[in-house]
C-alpha positions in Angstrom: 39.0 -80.1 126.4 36.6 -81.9 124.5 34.0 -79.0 124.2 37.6 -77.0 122.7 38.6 -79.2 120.7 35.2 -79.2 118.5 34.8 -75.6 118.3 38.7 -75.8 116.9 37.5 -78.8 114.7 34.5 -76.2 113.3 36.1 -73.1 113.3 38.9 -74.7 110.9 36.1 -75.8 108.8 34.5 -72.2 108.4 38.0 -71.2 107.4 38.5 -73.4 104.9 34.8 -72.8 103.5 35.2 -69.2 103.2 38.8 -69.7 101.1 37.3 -71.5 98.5 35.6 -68.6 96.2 38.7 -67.0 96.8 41.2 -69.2 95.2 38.6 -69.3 92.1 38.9 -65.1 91.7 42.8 -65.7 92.0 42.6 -68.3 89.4 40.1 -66.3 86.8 43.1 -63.5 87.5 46.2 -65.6 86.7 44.0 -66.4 83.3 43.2 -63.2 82.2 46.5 -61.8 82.3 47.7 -64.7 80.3 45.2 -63.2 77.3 46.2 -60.1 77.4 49.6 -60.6 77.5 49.0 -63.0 74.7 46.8 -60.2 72.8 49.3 -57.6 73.3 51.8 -59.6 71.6 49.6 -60.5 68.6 49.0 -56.6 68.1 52.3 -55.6 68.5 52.9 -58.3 65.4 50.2 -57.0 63.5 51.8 -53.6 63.7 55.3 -54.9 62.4 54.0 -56.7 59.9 51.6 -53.8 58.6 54.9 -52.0 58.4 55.7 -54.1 55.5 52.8 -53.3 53.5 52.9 -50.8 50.3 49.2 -49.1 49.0 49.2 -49.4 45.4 46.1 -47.5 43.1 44.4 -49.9 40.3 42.9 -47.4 37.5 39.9 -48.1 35.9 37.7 -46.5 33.0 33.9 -46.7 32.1 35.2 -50.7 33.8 38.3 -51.1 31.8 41.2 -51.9 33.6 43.7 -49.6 32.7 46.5 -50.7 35.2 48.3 -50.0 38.6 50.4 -47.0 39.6 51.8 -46.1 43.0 50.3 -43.1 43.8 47.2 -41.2 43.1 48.3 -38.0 43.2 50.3 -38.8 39.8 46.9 -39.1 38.2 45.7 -36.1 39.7 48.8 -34.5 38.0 48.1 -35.7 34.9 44.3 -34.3 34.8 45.3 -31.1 36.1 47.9 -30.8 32.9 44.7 -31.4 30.7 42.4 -29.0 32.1 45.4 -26.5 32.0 46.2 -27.1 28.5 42.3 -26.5 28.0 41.8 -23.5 29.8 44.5 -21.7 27.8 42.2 -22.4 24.6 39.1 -21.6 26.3 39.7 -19.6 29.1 35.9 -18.4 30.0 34.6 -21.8 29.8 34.6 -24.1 33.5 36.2 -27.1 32.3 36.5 -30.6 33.6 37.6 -33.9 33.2 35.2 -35.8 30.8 36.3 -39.4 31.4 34.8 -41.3 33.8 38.0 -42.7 35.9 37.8 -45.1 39.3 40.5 -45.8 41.6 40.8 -48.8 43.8 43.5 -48.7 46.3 45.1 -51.9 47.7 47.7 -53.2 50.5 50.6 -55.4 48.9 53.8 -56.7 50.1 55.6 -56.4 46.9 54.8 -53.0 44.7 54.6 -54.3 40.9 53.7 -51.2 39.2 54.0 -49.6 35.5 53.3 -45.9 36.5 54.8 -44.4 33.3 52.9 -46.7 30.3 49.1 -46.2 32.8 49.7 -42.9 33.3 50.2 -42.4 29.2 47.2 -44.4 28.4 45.5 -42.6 30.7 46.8 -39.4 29.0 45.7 -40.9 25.9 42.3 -41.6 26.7 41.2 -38.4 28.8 38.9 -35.8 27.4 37.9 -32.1 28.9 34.5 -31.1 28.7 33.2 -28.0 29.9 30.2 -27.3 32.2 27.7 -25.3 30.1 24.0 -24.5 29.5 21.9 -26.4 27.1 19.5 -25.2 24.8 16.3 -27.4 24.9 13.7 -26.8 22.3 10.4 -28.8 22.3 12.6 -31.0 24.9 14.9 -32.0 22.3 18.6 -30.8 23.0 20.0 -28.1 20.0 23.4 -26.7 21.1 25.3 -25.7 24.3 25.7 -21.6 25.5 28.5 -20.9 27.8 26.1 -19.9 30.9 23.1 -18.6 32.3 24.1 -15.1 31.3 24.9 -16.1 27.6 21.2 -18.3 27.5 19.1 -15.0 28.6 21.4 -12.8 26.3 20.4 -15.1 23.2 16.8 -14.8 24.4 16.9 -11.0 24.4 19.0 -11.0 20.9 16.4 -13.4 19.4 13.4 -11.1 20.8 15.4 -7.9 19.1 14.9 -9.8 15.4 11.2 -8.2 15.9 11.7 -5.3 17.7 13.7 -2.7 18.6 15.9 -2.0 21.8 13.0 0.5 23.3 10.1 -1.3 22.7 11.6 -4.0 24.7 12.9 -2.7 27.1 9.6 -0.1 27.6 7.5 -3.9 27.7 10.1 -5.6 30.0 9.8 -2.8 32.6 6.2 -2.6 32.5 5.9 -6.2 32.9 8.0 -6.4 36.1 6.5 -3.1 37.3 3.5 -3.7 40.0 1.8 -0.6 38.9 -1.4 -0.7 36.5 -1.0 0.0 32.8 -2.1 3.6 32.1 -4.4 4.1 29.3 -3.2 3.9 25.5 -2.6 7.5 24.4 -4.0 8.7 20.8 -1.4 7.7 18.1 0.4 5.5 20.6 1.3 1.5 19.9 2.8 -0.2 22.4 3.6 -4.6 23.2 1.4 -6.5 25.2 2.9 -9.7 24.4 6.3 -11.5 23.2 6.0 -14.8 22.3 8.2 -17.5 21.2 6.4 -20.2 19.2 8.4 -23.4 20.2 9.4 -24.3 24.0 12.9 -23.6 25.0 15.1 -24.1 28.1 17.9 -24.2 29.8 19.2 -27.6 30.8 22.9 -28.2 32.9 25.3 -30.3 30.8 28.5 -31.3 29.6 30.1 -31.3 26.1 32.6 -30.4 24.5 34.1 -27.1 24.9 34.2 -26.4 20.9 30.8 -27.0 20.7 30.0 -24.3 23.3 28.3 -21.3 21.3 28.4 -17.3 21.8 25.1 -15.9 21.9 25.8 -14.6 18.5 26.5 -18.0 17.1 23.1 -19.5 19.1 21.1 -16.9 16.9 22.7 -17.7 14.1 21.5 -21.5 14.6 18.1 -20.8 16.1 17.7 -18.5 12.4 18.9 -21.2 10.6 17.1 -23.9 11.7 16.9 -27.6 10.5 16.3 -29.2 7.3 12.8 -30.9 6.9 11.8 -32.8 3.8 9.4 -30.8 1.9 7.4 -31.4 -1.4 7.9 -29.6 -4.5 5.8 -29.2 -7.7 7.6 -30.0 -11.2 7.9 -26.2 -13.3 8.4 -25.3 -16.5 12.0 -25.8 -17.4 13.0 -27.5 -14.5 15.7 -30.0 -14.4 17.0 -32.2 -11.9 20.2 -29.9 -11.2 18.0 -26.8 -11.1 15.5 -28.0 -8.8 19.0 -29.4 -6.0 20.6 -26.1 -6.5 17.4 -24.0 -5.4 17.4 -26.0 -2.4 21.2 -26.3 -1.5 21.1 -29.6 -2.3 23.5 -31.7 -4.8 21.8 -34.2 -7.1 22.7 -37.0 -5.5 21.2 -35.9 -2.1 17.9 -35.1 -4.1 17.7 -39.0 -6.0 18.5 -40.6 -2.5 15.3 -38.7 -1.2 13.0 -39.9 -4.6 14.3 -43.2 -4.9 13.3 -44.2 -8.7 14.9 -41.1 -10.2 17.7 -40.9 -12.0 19.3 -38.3 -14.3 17.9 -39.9 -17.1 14.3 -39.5 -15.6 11.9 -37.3 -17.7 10.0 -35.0 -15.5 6.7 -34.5 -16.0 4.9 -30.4 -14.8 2.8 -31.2 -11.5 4.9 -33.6 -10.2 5.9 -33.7 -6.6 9.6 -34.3 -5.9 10.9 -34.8 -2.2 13.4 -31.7 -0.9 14.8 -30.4 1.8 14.1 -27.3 3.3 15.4 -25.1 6.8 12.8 -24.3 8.8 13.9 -21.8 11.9 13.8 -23.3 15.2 11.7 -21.2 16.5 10.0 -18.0 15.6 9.0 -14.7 17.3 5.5 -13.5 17.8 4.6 -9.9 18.6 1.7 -8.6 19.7 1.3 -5.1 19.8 -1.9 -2.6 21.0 -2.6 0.6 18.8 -4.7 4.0 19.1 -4.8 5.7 16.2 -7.5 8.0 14.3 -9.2 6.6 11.5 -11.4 8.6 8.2 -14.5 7.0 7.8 -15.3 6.7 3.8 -18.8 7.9 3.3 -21.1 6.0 1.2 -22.8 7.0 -2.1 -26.4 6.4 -2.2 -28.9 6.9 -5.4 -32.2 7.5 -5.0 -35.1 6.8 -8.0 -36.7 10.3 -9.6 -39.6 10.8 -11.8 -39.2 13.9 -12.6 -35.9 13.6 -14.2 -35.3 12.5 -17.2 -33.6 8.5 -17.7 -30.0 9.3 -17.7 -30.3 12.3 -16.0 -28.4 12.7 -12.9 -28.6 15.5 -9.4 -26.8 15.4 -6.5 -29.1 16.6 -3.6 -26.1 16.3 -1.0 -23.0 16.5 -0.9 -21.2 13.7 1.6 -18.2 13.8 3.7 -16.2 11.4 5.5 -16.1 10.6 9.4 -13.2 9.9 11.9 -13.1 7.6 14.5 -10.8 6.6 17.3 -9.6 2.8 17.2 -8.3 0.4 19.2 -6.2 -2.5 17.7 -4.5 -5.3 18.5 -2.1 -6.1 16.0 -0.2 -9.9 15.8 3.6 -9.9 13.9 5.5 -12.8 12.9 8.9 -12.2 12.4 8.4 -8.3 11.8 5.7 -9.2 9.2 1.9 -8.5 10.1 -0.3 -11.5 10.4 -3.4 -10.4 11.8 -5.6 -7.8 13.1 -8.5 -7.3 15.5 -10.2 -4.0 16.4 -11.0 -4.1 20.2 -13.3 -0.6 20.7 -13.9 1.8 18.3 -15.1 5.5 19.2 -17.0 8.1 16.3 -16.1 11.2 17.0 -17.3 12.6 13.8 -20.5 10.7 11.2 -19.7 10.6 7.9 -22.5 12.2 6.0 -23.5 10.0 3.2 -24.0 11.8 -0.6 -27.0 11.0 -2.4 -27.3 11.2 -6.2 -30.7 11.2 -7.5 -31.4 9.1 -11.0 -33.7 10.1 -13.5 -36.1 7.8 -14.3 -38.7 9.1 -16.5 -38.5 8.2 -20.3 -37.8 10.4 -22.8 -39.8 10.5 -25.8 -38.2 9.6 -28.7 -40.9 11.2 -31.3 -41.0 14.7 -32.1 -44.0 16.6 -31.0 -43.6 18.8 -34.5 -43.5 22.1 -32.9 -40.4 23.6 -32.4 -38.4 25.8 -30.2 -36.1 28.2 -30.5 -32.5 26.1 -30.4 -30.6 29.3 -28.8 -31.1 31.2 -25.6 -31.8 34.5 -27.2 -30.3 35.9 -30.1 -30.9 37.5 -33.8 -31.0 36.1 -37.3 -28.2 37.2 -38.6 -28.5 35.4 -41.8 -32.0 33.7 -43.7 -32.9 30.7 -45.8 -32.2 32.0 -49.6 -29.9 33.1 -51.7 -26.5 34.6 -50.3 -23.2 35.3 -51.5 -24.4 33.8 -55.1 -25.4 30.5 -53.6 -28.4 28.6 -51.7 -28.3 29.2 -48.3 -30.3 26.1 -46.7 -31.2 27.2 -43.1 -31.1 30.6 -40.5 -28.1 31.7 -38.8 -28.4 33.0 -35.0 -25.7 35.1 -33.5 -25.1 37.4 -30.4 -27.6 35.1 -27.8 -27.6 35.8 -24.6 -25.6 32.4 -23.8 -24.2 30.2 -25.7 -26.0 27.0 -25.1 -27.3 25.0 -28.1 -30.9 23.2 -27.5 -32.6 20.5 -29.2 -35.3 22.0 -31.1 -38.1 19.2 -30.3 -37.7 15.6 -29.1 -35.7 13.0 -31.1 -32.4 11.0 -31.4 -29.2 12.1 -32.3 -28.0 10.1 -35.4 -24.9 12.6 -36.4 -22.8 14.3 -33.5 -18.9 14.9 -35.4 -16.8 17.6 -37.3 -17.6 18.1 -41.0 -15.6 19.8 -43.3 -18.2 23.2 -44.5 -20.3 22.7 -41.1 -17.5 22.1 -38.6 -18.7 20.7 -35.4 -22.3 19.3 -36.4 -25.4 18.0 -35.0 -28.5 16.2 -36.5 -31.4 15.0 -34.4 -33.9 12.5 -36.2 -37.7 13.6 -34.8 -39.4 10.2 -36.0 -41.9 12.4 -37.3 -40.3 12.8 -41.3 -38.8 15.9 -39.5 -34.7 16.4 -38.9 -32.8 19.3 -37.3 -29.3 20.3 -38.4 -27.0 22.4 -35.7 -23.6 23.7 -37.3 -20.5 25.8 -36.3 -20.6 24.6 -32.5 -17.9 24.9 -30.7 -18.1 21.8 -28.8 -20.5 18.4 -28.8 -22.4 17.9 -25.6 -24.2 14.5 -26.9 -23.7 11.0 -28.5 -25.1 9.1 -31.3 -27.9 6.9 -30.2 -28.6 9.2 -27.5 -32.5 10.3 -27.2 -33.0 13.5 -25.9 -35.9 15.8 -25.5 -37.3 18.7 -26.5 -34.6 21.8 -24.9 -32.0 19.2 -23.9 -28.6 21.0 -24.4 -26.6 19.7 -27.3 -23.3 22.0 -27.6 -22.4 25.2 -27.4 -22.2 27.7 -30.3 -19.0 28.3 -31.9 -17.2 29.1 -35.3 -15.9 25.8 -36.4 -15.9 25.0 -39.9 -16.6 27.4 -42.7 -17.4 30.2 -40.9 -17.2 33.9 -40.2 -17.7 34.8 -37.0 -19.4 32.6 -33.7 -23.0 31.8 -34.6 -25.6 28.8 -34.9 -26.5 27.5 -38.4 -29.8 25.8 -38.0 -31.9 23.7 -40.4 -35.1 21.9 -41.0 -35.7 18.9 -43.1 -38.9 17.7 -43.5 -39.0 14.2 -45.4 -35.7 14.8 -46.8 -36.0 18.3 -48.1 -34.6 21.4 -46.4 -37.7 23.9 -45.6 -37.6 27.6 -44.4 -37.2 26.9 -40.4 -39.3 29.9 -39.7 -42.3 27.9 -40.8 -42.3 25.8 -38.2 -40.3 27.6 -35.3 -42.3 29.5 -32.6 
């Protein structure tokens, strides 16, 4: 009984032992759903009392606080009447809304809005811009072009200033072509090179949608440019209103840029006023290759000969020009040339150069004192003497052979003019107390002061003066006094 009533004893123990972690898992249990059922509850308010709340939108611009409304999608309303109102003025342009606007919602109890006087500041206060292309030049910003399209539209207009629709369109295709460029043809000119003097490009922007340009109006500005100050030099006559109006300037704008004149200034020639002036944005550069045929000028060259006469003159050949084929590149400014530069040249014919020979022995001024017959040929028709009841004071030759008159010995002509009995008259002065006369010529082949030597031709025989019929009077004056020329001719 004893030996049972232990093992009862220790067997309740184990029991009770083994119930212990037991009733702590039951307690943990009860605990936990006290939470949750306390949680739920707490949510279950939360979700009433968010019930209760309203969302109200706070506007702001560029951080001015413009008000409250009650819902966005008013505002939305109002920018889409703007843009609308826009686009009917400029329908090809993507417009939108210029001013910067944030919205701030927020959860409230009561809703204390003022939808209508926000909503007409905001009215107020928005602009429209459109999206466009800006024109950069030397990384300064000019004026705004519609698009892409419009920018490389004003590029090809601008390019068209300098050349025509062919040429540029012949250079654009060979410059996207992969092929080689075939030789330059005879007689052909063609571009190599288009070239815009200042930097320009396209930048993405906003602005206003007036001040969006047509690729018409962008040439326009790029041709007109912008006013620099300029110096100009003081002219005769020039007066303060004179000098403004040349350069489209009133004469208040021209004292404001020469501060110390005034219209009562006296202005001196020489000096240097201040003035505006447009200079084009930008200008267009051509340069063009050319294959052309070109005459080469011969030259004239003069060779020294002794056995001329001074003042004598022969041509021993004749010259003629050359031709050549050249190659040139050619630069243009605005249409106008500015430079050139041959790059091959080819003769395909020499010029042949003409050479003159010069005289260059002297001529004896002093008569040798024999003399020559002064006509090629010929008969006296008429001797020294008596004739027709008066002196006749020399020969007369007719019918020679040719008509050429020649200086009977060496001397210097000191009479070559017309004279009223002789006509068309020469004398030659020997330097030896001798003198020659030659009358009736038909024309004058020498000059006063001229030396010329013995045979030189000095006319041709005529019939001017007081004469009968074509013939050469000839005399001989030996210290003044006429003698019989057939003394001393041979």
């Amino acid at each position: 009984m004893f030996f049972n009533r232990n093992k009862q004893d220790e067997t309740k123990n184990i029991c009770q032992h083994m119930n212990r972690p037991f009733i702590k898992v039951q307690k943990v249990f009860i605990i936990t759903m006290i939470l949750a059922t306390l949680g739920m509850n707490s949510v279950f308010a939360n979700e009433v009392e968010n019930e209760k709340l309203l969302t109200v939108f706070h506007i702001y611009s560029e951080g001015e606080y413009m008000g409250v409304i009650s819902d966005e999608a008013k505002l939305e309303k109002v920018k889409e009447i703007e843009l609308q109102k826009a686009a009917s003025e400029f329908e090809d342009l993507p417009l939108v809304i210029g001013t910067e606007l944030s919205v701030i919602p927020e959860r409230v109890f009561t809703e204390a809005t003022e939808d209508g006087v926000v909503l007409e500041k905001v009215h107020e206060m928005l602009s429209v811009e459109a999206e466009a292309v800006g024109v950069a030049i030397e990384g300064e910003l000019a004026f705004y072009v519609n698009d892409m399209d419009t920018y490389y539209e004003m590029i090809r207009k601008l390019k068209l200033q300098s050349v025509t629709d062919k040429e540029l369109t012949e250079f654009e295709a060979r410059k996207s072509s992969s092929e080689s460029i075939p030789p330059l043809k005879e007689n052909e000119t063609r571009i190599m090179d288009i070239v815009i003097s200042s930097d320009i490009q396209a930048i993405d922007g906003k602005t206003s949608p007036e001040e969006v340009r047509t690729a018409e109006e962008a040439i326009a500005l790029l041709n007109k440019g912008k006013l620099d100050v300029k110096k100009y030099s003081v002219k005769v006559g020039d007066v303060l209103g004179t000098i403004a109006a040349t350069h489209d300037m009133t004469e208040a704008q021209l004292m404001e840029l020469n501060p110390g004149i005034t219209p009562a200034t006296t202005l001196g020639l020489g000096n240097e006023l201040n003035v505006t002036a447009l200079e084009p944005y930008v200008e267009v550069e051509v340069l063009y290759e050319a294959k052309r045929k070109e005459r080469i000028e011969h030259k004239n060259q003069t060779e020294k000969d002794n056995s001329l006469y001074k003042g004598e003159k022969k041509v021993i050949r004749k010259g003629s020009d050359g031709e050549k084929v050249v190659t040139e590149l050619i630069r243009k400014q605005d249409g106008k040339i500015i430079g050139k530069s041959a790059s091959e040249e080819k003769i395909i014919v020499e010029a042949i150069d003409k050479v003159t020979v010069i005289g260059t022995k002297v001529i004896p001024s002093r008569g040798s004192g024999t003399f020559i017959w002064p006509a090629t040929g010929g008969y006296i028709s008429s001797h020294m003497g008596t004739r027709w009841g008066r002196a006749h004071q020399g020969i007369d030759i007719a019918r020679p052979s040719s008509y050429g008159i020649k200086a009977a010995d060496n001397g210097v002509v000191t009479t070559a003019g017309k004279h009223s009995t002789y006509g068309n008259r020469v004398i030659i002065t020997h330097n030896n107390g001798y003198e020659t006369l030659y009358a009736h010529l038909s024309s004058i082949d020498v000059r006063v002061g001229q030396t010329v030597p013995q045979g030189t031709k000095i006319g041709v025989m005529g019939s001017t003066g007081r004469s009968t019929g074509v013939h050469l009077h000839f005399e001989v004056f030996k210290n003044g006094t006429n003698i019989n020329p057939m003394n001393v001719l041979r």
